[in-house]
C-alpha positions in Angstrom: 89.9 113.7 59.4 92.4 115.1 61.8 94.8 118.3 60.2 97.9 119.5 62.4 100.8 121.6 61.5 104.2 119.9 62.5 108.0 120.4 63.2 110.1 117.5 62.2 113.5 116.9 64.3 115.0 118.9 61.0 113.3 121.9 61.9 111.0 121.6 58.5 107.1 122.5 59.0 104.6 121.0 56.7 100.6 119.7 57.5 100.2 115.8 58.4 97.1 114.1 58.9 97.1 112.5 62.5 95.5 108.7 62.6 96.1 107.7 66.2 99.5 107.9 67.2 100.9 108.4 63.9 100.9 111.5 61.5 101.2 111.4 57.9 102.9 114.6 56.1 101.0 115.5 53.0 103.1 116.8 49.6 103.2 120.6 49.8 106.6 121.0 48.1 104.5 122.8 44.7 101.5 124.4 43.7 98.9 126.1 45.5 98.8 124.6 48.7 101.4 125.8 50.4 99.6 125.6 54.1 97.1 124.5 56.2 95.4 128.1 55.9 95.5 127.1 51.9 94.0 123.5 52.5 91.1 125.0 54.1 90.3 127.6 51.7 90.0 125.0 49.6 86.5 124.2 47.8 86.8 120.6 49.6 89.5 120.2 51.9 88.7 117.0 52.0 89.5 116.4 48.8 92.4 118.2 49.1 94.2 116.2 51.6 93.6 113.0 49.2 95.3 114.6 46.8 98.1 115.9 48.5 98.8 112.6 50.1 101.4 110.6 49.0 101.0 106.8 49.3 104.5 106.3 49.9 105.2 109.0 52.7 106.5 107.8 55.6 104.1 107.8 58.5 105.7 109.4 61.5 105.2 108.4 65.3 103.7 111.7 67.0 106.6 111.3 69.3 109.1 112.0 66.2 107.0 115.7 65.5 106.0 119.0 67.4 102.7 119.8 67.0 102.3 123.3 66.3 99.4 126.0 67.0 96.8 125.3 63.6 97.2 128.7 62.7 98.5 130.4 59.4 97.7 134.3 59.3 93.9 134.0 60.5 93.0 136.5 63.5 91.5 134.5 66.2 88.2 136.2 67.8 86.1 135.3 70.8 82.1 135.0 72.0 81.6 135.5 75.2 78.5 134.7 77.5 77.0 132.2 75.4 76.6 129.4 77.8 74.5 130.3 81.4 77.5 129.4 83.7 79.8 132.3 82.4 76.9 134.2 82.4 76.6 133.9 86.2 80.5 134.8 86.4 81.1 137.8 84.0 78.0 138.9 86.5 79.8 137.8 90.0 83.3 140.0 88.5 81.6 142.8 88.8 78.3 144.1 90.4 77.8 147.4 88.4 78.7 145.0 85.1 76.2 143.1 86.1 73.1 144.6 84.4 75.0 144.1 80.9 76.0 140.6 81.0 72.7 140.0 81.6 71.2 141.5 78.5 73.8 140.4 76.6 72.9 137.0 77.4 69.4 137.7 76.8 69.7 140.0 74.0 69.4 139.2 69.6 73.4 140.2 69.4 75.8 138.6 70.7 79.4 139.8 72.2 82.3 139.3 70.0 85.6 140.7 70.9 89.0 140.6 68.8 91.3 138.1 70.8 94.4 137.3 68.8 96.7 137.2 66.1 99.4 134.7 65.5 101.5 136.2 67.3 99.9 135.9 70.5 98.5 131.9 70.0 100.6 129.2 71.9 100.2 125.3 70.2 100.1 122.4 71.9 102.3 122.4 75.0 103.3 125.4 74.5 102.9 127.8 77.2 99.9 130.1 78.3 100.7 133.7 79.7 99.1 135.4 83.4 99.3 138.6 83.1 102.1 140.3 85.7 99.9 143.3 86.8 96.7 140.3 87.0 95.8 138.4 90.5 92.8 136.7 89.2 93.3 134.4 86.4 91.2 131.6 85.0 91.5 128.9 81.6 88.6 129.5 79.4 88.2 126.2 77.6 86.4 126.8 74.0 85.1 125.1 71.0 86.6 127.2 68.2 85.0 127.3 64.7 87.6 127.6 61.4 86.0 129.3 59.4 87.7 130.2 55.3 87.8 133.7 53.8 84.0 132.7 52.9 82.8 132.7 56.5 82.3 128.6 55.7 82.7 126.8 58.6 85.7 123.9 57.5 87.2 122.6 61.0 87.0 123.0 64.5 89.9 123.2 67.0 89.9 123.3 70.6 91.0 127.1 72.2 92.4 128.7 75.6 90.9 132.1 76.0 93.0 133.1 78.6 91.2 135.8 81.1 92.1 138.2 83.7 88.8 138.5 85.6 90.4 140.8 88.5 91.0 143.1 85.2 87.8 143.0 83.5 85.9 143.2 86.8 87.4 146.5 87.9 85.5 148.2 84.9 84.0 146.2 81.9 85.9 148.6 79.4 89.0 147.2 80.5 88.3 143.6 78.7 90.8 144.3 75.7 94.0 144.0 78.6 91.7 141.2 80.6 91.7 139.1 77.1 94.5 140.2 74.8 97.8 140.0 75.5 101.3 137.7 74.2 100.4 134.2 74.9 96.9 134.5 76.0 95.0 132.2 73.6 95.8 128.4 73.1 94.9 126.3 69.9 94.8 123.1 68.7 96.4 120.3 69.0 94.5 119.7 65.3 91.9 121.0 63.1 89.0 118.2 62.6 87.2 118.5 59.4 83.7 119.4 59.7 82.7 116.5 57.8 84.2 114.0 60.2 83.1 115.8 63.7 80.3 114.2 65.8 76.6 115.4 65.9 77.2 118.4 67.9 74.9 118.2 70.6 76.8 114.5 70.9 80.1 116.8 72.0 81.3 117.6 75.3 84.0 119.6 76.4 86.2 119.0 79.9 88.8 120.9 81.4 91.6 119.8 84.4 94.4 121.9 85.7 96.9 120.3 87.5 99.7 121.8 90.0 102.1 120.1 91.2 100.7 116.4 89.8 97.7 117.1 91.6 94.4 118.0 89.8 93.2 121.3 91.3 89.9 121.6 89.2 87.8 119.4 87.1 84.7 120.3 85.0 82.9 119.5 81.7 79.9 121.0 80.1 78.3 120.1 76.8 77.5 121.9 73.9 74.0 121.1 74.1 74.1 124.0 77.0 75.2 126.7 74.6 72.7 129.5 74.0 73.3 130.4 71.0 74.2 128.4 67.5 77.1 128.4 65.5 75.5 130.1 62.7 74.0 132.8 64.6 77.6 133.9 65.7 79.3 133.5 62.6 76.6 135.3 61.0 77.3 138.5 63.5 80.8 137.8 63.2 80.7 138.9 59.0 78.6 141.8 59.3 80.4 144.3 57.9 83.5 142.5 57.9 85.3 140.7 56.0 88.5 137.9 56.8 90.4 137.8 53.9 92.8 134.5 55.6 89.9 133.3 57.4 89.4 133.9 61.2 89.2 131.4 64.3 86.2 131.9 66.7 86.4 130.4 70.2 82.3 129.9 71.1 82.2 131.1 74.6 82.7 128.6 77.9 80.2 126.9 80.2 83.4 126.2 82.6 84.3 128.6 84.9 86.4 127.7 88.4 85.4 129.4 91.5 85.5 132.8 92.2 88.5 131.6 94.9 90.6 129.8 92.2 93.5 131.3 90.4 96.4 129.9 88.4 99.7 129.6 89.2 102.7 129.6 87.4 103.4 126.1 86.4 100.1 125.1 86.7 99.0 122.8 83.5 95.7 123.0 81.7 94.3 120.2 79.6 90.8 120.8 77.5 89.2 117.8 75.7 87.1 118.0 73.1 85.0 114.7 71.3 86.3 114.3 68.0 89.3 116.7 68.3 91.8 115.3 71.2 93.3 117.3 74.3 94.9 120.3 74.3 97.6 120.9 76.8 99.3 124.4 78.0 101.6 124.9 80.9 101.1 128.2 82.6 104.1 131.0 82.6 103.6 133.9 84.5 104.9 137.7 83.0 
């Protein structure tokens, strides 16, 4: 089961579920569930969905909606170096870094990083920020867990962590301004269930940015090539804290360009993700 948040032509926002090229709205107008945020807390949002759907709603054509980000008021946080390939890169940014990527990789905690709010997420094509004062910039293409205010993991997304590696290779203490900044993280374009997601070593994840019509980069990886599990992070990720709207976490990437690529303004990125869809951003420039 596929959950988006959606803009009709009237400007009204509400949570559908999306079967193929349609999207059903579900009944929020009373009562508790009053988001997607609240479907997920839910004790099954599953079971939730069926009963918020009304069997006469219209169904809409995808082409009659926007599709917004899948984001309420969680905070959106990031692993990084859990795959072997963007091991090798946080390494190649910088030579004195080196040493520490390596032991993270290697060592029983993993890094976590605060990466956005809200505020700074862009939906589906909507558009991803370089930073102004930023010559090296690269699309960072994510599973991301959704996880409730119980650390349960409900849905999966598909994220953008947006990186400046120019930044964060000058001195590793600059990664908050490599990583966090307005528009640098892209969600969605939905929220799968966990129940209805394939076997997870079944999922692969593929990335192509385009400029100018003309595919610049290709790459996939699989999540069978991760290092680390999903309840190894989100275990790390609740010690001694505590997400009272739930929190987003993008799992780390195994698909890194070459160290001689570098977005442009205007360039488009699209992520796929089996059992989620494609997530496209277009790339503005500050």
């Amino acid at each position: 089961m596929k959950l988006a948040k959606i803009r009709r032509t009237n400007g009204d926002e509400t949570v559908g579920v999306i079967e193929g090229v349609h999207v059903t709205p579900l009944s929020l107008t009373a009562g508790q569930y009053e988001t997607l945020s609240d479907i997920l807390e839910s004790d099954n949002p599953a079971v939730t969905v069926e009963f918020l759907t009304d069997s006469s709603a219209e169904r809409l054509s995808l082409t009659e909606v926007t599709l917004l980000a899948p984001i309420d008021r969680q905070e959106v946080w990031a692993a990084g170096v859990t795959y072997r390939r963007s091991k090798q890169a946080r390494m190649d940014e910088s030579e004195s870094a080196a040493r520490f990527y390596d032991m993270v990789y290697e060592a029983p905690r993993p890094e976590l990083f605060f990466k956005a709010n809200a505020l700074r997420v862009s939906g589906p094509n909507a558009p991803v920020r370089i930073r102004s004062d930023s010559k090296w910039n690269v699309p960072e293409p994510e599973l991301a867990l959704v996880l409730n205010s119980r650390l349960k993991l409900v849905g999966y997304t598909i994220g953008n962590d947006m990186s400046s590696r120019d930044i964060e290779g000058e001195n590793p203490l600059y990664l908050p301004q490599a990583k966090v900044y307005y528009q640098c993280c892209g969600l969605g374009p939905v929220v799968t269930l966990a129940n209805t997601m394939p076997p997870i070593g079944e999922v692969d994840i593929r990335m192509s940015i385009w400029r100018s019509d003309i595919e610049v980069f290709s790459g996939e990886t699989s999540l069978r090539q991760m290092a680390r599990t999903f309840d190894e992070l989100i275990e790390w990720l609740g010690r001694d804290n505590t997400f009272p709207d739930g929190v987003i976490l993008l799992t780390g990437t195994g698909i890194v360009p070459a160290d001689d690529f570098t977005l442009r303004k205007n360039d488009r990125v699209e992520i796929s993700v089996d059992g989620i869809g494609t997530l496209v951003n277009v790339v503005v420039q500050g």
